[in-house]
N, C-alpha and C positions, 0 to 999 in steps of 0.2 A: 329223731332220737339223737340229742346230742353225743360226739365222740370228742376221745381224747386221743392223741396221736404221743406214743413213749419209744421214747428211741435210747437204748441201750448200749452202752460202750464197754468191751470185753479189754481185761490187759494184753500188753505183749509181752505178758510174762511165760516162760515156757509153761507146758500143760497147764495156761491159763482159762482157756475153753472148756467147754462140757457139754456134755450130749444128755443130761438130766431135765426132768420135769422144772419149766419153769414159772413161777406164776405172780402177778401182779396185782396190787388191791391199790387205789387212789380213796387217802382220807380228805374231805374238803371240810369248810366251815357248814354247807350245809347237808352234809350226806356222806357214803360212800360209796364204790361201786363195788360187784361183785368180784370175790376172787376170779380172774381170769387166767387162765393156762396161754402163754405166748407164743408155747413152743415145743414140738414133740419132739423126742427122741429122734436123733440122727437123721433130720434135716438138716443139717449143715449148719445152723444158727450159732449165733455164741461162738464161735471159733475164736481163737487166739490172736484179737489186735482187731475184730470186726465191730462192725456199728449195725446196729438191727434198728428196724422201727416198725411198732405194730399200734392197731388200732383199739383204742378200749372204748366200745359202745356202754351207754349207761344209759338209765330212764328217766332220771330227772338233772337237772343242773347240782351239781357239787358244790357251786361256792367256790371259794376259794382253796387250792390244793394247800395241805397243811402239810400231810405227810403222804411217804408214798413205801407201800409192803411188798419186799419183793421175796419171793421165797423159792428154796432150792429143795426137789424129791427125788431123791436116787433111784434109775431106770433100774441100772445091773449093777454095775459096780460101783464105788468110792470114784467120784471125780468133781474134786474140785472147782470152783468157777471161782474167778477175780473178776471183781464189778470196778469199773472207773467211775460209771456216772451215767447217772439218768436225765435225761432232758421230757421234760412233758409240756407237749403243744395244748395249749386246752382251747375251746368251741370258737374261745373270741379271736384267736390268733398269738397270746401271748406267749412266751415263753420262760420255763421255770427249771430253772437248772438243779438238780440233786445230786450234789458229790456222793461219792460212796466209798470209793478207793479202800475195798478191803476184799478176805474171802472170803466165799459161802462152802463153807465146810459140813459134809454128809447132811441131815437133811435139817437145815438152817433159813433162820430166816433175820431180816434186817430192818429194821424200819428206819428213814430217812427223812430228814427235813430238808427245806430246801439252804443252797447255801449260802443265804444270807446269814450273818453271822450276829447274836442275841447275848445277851448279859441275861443272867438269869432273872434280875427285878424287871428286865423287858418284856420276860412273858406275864402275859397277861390268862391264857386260858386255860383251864383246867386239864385239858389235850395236851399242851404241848407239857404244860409243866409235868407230867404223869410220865410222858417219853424221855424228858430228862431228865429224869430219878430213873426211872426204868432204867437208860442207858449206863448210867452213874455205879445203881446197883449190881449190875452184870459185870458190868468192867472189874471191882472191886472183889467179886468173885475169880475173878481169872487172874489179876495180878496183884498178886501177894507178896507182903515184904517178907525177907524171909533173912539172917543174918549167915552168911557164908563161913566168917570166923570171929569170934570174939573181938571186940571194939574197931571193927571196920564198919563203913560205911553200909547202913542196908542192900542186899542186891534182890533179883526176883527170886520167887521160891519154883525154882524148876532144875534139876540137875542135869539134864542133860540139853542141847539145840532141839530137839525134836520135841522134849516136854512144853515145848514153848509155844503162847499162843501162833495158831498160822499165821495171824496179821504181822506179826514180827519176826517170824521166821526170814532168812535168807532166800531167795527164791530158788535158788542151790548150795545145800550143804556143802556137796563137794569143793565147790568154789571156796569155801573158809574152812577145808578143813587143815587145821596147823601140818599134823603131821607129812600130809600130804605135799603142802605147800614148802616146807620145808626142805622136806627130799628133793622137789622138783626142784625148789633153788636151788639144792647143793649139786645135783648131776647137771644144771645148765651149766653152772658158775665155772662145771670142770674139776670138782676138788672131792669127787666118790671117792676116790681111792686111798683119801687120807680119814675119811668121815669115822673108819673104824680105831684110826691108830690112836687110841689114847694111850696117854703114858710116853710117848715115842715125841720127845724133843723136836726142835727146829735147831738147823746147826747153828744159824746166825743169823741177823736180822732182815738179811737178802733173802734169807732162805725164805722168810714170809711170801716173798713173791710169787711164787710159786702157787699158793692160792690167791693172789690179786687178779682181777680181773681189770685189764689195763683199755681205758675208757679214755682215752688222749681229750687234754684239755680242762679238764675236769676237776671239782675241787677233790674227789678222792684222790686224784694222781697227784696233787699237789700237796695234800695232808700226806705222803707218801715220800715226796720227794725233802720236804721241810717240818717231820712233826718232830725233828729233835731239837730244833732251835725256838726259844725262847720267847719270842714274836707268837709263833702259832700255838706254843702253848698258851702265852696271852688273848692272844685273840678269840678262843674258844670259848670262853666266857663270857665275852658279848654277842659273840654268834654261831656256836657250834651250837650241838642238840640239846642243850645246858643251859639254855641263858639267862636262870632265873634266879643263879644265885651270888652271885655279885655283889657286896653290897661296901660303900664306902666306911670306912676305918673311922673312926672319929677319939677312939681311944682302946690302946692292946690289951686284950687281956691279959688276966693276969697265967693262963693258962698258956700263952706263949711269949715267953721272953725274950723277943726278938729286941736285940741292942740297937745303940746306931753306929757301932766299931763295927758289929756284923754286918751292916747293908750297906754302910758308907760309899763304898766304891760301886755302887748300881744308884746312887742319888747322882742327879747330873743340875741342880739347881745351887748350891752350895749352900745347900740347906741344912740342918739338923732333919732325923728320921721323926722328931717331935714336929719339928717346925713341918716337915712333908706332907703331917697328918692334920694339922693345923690348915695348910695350905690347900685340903680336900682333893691330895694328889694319891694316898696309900687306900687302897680296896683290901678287901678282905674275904678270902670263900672258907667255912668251916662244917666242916662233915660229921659234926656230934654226932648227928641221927645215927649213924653209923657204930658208934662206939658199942662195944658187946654184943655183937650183933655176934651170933652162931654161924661159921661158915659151914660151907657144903659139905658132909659128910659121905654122900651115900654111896661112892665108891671108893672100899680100902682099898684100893694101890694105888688112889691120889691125894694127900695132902691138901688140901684148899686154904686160902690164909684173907683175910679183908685188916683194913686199914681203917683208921677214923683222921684223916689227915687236917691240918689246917694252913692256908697256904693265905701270903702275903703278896700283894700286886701291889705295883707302882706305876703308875701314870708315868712316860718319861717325855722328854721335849720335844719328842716328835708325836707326841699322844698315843703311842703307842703302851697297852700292858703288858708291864713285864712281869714272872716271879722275880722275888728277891728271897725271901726266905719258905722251909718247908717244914712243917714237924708234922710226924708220920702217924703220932698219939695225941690223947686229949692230955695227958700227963706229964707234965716236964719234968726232963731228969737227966741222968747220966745216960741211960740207957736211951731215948729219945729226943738224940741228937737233933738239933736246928739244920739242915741242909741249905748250902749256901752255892749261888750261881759261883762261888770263889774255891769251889772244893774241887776234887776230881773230878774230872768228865766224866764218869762211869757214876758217881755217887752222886751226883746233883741228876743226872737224868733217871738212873732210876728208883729217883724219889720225886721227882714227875710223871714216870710212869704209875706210881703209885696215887698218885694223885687222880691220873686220868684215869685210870678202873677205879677209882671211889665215885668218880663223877659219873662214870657208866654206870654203876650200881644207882647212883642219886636219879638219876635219869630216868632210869627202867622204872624203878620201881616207884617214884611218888613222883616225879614230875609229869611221868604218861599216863602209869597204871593209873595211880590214885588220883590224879588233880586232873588229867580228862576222863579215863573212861570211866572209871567207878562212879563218879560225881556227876556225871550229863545221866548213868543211869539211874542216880538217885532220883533227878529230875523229870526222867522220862517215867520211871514208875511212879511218881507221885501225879503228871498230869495225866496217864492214864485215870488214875483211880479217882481222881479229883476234876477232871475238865470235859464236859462232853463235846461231841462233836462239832454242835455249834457253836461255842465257846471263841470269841476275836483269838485269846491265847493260844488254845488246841490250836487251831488254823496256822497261830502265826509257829510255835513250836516244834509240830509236827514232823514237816522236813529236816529237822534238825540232830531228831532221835532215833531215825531211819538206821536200824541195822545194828546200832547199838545195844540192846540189850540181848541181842544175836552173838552179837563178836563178844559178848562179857562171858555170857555162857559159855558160848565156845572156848573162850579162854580157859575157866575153870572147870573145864571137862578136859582139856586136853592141855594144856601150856603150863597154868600154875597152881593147877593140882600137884597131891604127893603124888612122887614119881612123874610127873609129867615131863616135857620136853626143858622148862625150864632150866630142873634137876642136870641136865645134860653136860652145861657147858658155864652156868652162871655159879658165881663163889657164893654168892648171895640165894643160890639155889637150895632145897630141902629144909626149908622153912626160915630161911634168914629173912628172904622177901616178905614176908608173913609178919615179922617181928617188924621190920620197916615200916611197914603199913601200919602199924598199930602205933607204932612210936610219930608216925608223922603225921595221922589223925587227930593228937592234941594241938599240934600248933596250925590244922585247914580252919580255916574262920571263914567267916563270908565273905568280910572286905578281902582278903586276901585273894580273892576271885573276881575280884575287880581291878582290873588291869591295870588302872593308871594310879591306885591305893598300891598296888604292889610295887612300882616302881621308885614311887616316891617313898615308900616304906622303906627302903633298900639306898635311898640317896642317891641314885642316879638317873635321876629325871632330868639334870640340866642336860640339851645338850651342846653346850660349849665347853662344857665339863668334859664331854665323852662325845666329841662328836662323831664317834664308827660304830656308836650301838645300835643298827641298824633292826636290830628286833624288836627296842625299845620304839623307833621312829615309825617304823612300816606298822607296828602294833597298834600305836597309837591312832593313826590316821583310820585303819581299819575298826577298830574301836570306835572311834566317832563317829564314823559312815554307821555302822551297825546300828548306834545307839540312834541316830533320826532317823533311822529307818524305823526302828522300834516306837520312838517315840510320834513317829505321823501315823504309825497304825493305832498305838492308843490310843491316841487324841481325836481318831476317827467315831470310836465307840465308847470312850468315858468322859465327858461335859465337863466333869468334876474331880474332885479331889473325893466327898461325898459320895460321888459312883462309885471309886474305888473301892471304900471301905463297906459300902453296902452290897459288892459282891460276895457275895458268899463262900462259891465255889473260887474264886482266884484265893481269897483269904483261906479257904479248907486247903490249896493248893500249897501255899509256903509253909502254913502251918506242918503238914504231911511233911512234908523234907525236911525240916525240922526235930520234928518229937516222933516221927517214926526211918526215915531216911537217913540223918544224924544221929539216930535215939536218944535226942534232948541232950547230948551230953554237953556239963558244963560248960567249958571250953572253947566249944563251937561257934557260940558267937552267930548262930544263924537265925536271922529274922521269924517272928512266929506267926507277922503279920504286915502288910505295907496299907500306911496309912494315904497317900498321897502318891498324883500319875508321878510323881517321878520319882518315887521310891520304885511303885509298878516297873516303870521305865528301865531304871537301873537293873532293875530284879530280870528283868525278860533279856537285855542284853549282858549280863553275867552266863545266862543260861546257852544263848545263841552264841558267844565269842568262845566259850571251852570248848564248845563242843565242835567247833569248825576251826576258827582262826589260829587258837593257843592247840591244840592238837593236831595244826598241819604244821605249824612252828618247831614242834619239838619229835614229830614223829616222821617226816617224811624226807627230813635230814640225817636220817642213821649211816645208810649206806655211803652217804658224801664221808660222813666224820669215822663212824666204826668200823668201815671196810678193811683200814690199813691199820691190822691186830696191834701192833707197839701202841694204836697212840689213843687203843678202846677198851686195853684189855677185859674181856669175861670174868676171868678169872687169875688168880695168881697161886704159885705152887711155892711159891718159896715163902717165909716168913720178912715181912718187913724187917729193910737191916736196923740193928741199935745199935751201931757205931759207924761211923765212917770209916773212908779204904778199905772196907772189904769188895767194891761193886766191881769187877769188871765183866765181858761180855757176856761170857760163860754162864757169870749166877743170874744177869739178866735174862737170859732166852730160857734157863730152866725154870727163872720165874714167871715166863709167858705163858700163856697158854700153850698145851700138846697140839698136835696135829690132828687130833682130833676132833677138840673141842673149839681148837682155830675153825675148822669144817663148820662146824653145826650153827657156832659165834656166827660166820659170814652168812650162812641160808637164813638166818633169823634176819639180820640186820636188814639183807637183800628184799626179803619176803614183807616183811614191814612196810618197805621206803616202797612200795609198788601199789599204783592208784588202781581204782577197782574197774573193770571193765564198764563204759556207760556211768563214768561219775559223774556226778551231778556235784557243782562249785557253789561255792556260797551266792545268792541271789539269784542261781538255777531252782525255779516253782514251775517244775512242769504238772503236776497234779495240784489241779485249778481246787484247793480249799477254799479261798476266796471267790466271791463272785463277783464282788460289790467293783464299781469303777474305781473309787476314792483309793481302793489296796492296791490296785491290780497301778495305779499311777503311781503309789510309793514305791512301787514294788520296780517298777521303770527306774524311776530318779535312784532307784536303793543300786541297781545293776551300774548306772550311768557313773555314779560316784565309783564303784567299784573298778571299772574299766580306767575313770581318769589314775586311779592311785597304782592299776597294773600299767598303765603306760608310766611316770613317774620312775615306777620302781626298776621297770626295764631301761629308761633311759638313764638312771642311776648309775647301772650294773654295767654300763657299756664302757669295755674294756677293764673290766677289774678282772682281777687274776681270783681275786676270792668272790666272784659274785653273791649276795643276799637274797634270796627269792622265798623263803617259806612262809615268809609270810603276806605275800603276793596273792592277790584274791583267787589271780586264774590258776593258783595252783591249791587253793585252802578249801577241800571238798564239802557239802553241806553239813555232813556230820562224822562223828565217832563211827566208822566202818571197817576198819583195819587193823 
């Protein structure tokens, strides 16, 4: 009597194991065996990180294993089991690997192919094609688009972490819960004792200290020691947590009259301010999106105020950005003075201050919230409901989506929901964030998600132009690795230009993100369909670089940039001035943030910039989707490239006072989880 030998891999995830009925079916091409029970209750089996292997006798040969049923029967209670993967030895000695990497929740059952990975026109038999619809239709049951607020981006339809399917759960709530995490940063960081005092000033800008957590050496302590000077106000727009708005001058609007009697003495070319702009030396950063935006209301005994600022940068001969000029509104007039490096010290900085809480607002809200996390979950719900498990893409995307549509929800259960923690400490809090989002969804396009489109969009792709944009350089290189990585997995499973278009489900894939993820809106700009592998190509490393590279770029540098309050502020309490000589110290620190919401500002920022227990980094696959050799070798050369460009970038950094690292592989986690 022939047997089959199944050897079972449990996670090591906590309460991964189970002491539950287990049972095993092998479909072949000619037969199948009977349901068999592997395993009774509390024999020790299946424990948490173990490898079992049992025997499945049968009465005829099976043919070829096609699929293999594994099923979960609740003994006593509710206990979960995480399946890694099944290996099955069959009569002749072969062996047939079946990823599985999901749970088996109360009394559940899985059916699995093996992992070789199949375009849907590959299958050929009525078996498999039936499994993957079956799987297709299931999934699209479970994850539902669902619209959180009016013209944002689709998210899933679950409202709280726990409504959420188990395969995407966190494997510990507690582990992300904000609140939580929050608090705990604020009593490590030392700064409980202030967390309550809103309303309650800082006397002066030392007095910040107080809650700094002083980290010798560090670009905090040095954003700390130099954010009033000029230089590092420049500099933060090529490479603070910001660095994506930037864009070269090539003609002023007409909404800010900046003269050339006003900048004259900050040109060091003896140039005219025309001739400057001409010469591809003046940049430009402008915070429209901002303009009318509702600030925080929801506690009356603070004021809250926002800015729509637009700020002029000059290139000077040591290539260094500088500002030269500042207008605090979109409106020019008497009242929305020009601020000028030539005015009073107190009036030129705190309309730089003003500036850096526009950008902290720009930050938060559409260059994290909306351009990675909302946007990779657009993605990850569409290739759920669109890609099944054998799918080259599912495989190749998977690792990438991990946790993500966990941290969304959690977000919007606890962070930036009404009343959430948000509300606490942001000016943009109690629904300005809301109106951001909505106002900055008409200008996300697609190309605008492609990294080296966005650069060039923006005029500052030379870099002899800008040779310190270091987010620009390190982006790039990592962009390209990504993308042959992407592209040698393609090109493993589509021949053709042809293949492409006659996949189905990759085409049901863009389309979904599209006409229900975007909700088709005008604007968007987002593809409905990829005709050719390198439209595919582009399409899959768009998806893989947000969601790892450009979201460890802009999220895991908060606490370097935001820690030291002057130069991040949350919030502001006083009203932007409209005239000059009013500024000195006094109106600035009442314009700071309190002492309270200084508190809760730093636990956020802290809590953010902290990598996750057991991360896993870009070109880290340790859940083998792949089986095939052809992936598992790009998947080598994909790590190998990655490695040369973190040595590169560390020998770069060696002896810089401002080192660049975020976007350094070995710090750019696989996905959106934070």
């Amino acid at each position: 009597m022939p047997s089959y030998t199944v050897t079972i891999a449990t996670g090591n995830q906590w309460f991964a194991g189970t002491d539950d009925y287990i049972y095993i079916t092998l479909v072949g091409t000619e037969g199948c065996s009977e349901r068999t029970l592997l395993d009774k209750p509390l024999y020790n089996d299946f424990e948490r990180g173990a490898v079992d292997s049992y025997e499945v006798r049968v009465g005829e040969n099976l043919g070829d294993i096609v699929l293999v049923k594994i099923e979960k029967k609740k003994y006593w209670v509710q206990d979960d089991w995480y399946c890694r993967y099944i290996t099955v030895k069959t009569p002749s000695g072969d062996y047939l690997e079946f990823p599985c990497f999901c749970w088996l929740v109360n009394d559940k059952e899985v059916v699995l192919r093996d992992g070789r990975a199949h375009l849907p026109q590959d299958d050929k038999t009525s078996l498999v094609k039936q499994h993957r619809q079956k799987e297709l239709d299931g999934r699209r049951k479970t994850y539902r688009w669902r619209e959180w607020q009016p013209g944002f981006p689709m998210s899933i339809d679950a409202n709280r972490h726990k409504d959420l399917p188990r395969d995407i759960q966190f494997d510990s709530e507690k582990g992300v819960d904000f609140i939580l995490n929050y608090s705990k940063a604020i009593e490590n960081l030392f700064v409980n004792q202030f967390m309550h005092m809103f309303q309650s000033s800082w006397s002066d800008f030392s007095d910040f200290e107080k809650i700094f957590v002083r980290i010798k050496n560090t670009i905090s302590e040095y954003v700390m020691q130099h954010w009033k000077e000029d230089f590092m106000f420049g500099y933060q727009f090529l490479n603070g947590c910001n660095p994506v708005l930037i864009r070269k001058c090539k003609k002023l609007p007409d909404k800010f009259p900046v003269t050339h009697e006003m900048v004259a003495v900050s040109l060091e070319r003896e140039l005219t301010l025309e001739e400057e702009i001409e010469a591809g030396n003046i940049y430009i950063v402008d915070y429209e999106v901002l303009d009318g935006i509702t600030p925080n209301s929801t506690d009356p005994c603070t004021l809250q105020y926002l800015a729509a600022p637009i700020c002029l940068l000059y290139k000077n001969a040591q290539n260094k950005i500088m500002p030269i000029a500042i207008q605090l509104g979109q409106v020019p007039g008497e009242d929305n003075p020009i601020f000028l490096p030539t005015d009073g010290q107190y009036d030129w900085l705190l309309a730089k201050i003003w500036v850096r809480s526009s950008d902290f607002h720009h930050h938060q809200t559409i260059t994290h919230l909306l351009r990675t996390h909302l946007m990779t979950e657009v993605f990850g719900i569409a290739m759920f409901r669109q890609l099944p498990a054998v799918h080259p893409a599912f495989k190749l995307l998977i690792p990438h989506i991990r946790f993500t549509i966990a941290i969304n929800t959690k977000a919007r259960e606890q962070l930036i929901c009404e009343c959430g923690i948000f509300d606490k400490a942001n000016a943009t809090g109690g629904g300005g964030h809301v109106q951001m989002v909505q106002r900055a969804v008409k200008t996300l396009t697609f190309r605008s998600l492609c990294f080296p489109d966005l650069i060039k969009s923006r005029g500052v792709d030379s870099k002899e132009e800008l040779p310190t944009y270091f987010y620009r350089d390190d982006g790039y290189k990592v962009w390209e690795a990504t993308k042959r990585f992407v592209s040698d997995v393609v090109n493993i499973y589509y021949t053709s230009d042809e293949s492409v278009q006659g996949d189905e489900e990759i085409q049901a894939f863009v389309k979904d993100v599209c006409s229900f993820g975007m909700q088709d809106l005008d604007y968007c700009e987002f593809p409905k369909s990829v005709k050719t592998r390198e439209e595919l190509i582009e399409y899959l490393t768009v998806i893989i670089f947000t969601a790892s590279a450009q979201h460890a770029a802009v999220n895991f540098g908060q606490y370097d940039w935001c820690s030291w309050i002057p130069n991040a502020p949350s919030t502001m309490r006083k009203p932007p001035p409209n005239k000059k000589g009013l500024a000195n110290v006094n109106l600035i620190v009442e314009s700071l943030p309190d002492r309270g919401r200084s508190s809760w500002h730093l636990g956020a920022v802290w809590a953010l910039s902290q990598y996750q227990e057991n991360e896993l980094y870009l070109g880290m696959y340790p859940d083998e989707h792949f089986t095939e050799k052809p992936v598992k070798d790009a998947m080598a050369k994909f790590r190998k490239e990655l490695a040369e460009i973190t040595s590169s970038i560390k020998k770069r950094n060696e002896g810089k006072k401002l080192p660049y690292y975020n976007m350094s592989p070995d710090k750019i986690p696989n996905s959106v989880a934070v």
